[in-house]
C-alpha positions as a Markdown table, in Angstrom:
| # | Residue | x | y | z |
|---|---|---|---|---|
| 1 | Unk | 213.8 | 96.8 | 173.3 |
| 2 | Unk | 214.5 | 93.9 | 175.6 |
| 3 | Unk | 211.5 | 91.1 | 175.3 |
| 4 | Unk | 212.9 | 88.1 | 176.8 |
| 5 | Unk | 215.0 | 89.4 | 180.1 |
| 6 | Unk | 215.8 | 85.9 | 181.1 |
| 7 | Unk | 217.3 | 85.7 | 177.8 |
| 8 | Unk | 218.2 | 88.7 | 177.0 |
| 9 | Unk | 216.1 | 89.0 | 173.6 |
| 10 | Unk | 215.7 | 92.1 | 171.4 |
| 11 | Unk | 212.9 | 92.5 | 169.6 |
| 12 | Unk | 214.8 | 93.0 | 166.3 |
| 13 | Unk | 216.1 | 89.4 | 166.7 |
| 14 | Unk | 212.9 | 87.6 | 167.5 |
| 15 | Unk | 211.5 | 89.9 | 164.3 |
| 16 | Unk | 214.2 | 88.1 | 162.2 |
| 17 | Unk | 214.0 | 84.5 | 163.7 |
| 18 | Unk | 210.2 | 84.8 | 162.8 |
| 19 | Unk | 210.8 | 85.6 | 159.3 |
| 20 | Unk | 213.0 | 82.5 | 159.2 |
| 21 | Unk | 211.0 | 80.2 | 161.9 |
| 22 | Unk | 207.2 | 79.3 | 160.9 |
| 23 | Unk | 206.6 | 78.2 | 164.5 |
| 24 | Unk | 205.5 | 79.5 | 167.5 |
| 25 | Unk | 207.5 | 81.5 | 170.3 |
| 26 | Unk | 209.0 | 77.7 | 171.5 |
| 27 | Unk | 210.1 | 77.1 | 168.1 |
| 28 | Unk | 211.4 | 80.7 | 167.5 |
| 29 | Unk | 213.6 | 80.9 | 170.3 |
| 30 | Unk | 215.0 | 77.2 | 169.5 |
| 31 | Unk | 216.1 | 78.8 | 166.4 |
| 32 | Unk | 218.0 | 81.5 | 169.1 |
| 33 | Unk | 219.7 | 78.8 | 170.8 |
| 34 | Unk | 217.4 | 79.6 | 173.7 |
| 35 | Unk | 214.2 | 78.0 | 175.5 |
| 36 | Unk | 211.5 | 80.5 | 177.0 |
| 37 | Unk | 212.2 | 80.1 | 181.3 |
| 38 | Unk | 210.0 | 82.1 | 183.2 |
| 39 | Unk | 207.4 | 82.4 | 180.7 |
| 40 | Unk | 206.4 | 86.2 | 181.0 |
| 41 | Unk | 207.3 | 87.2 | 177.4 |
| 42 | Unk | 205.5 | 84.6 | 175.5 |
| 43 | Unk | 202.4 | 86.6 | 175.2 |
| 44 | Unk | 203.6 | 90.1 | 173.7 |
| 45 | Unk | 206.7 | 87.4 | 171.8 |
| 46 | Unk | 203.4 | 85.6 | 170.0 |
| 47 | Unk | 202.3 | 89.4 | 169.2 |
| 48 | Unk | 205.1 | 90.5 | 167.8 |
| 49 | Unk | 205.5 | 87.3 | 165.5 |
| 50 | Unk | 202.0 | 87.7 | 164.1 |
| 51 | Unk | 202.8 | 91.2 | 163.6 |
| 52 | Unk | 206.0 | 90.5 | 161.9 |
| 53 | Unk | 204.3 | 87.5 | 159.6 |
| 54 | Unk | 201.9 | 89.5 | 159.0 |
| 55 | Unk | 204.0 | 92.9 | 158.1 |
| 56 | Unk | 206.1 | 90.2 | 155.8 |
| 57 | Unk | 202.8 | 88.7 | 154.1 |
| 58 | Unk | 201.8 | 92.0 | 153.0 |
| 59 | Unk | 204.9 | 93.2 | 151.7 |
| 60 | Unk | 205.1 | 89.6 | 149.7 |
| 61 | Unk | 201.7 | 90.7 | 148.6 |
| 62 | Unk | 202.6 | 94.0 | 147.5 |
| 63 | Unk | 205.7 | 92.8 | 145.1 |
């Protein structure tokens, strides 16, 4: 799925950039070589960060 369409980001690479990227959207899609423009994605990017942190956190927890 598509996220960013300015950009053209997938979800399975913002899920991977998060895992290597602490920061917020901003700082995740520095990491992608790209810089949010239009701003409609930030809010379901920032959900599907926490929900990748969080996924990662519990796996971590698990092991």
């Amino acid at each position: 799925m598509i996220v960013c369409v300015c950009n053209a980001i997938r979800e399975c690479e913002l899920r991977r950039a998060a895992r290597l990227n602490p920061g917020n959207a901003d700082a995740v899609y520095s990491t992608l070589g790209k810089r949010p423009q239009c701003g409609q994605c930030l809010d379901e990017a920032e959900d599907i960060l926490f929900e990748e942190r969080d996924l990662e956190s519990q796996q971590t927890l698990a092991a």
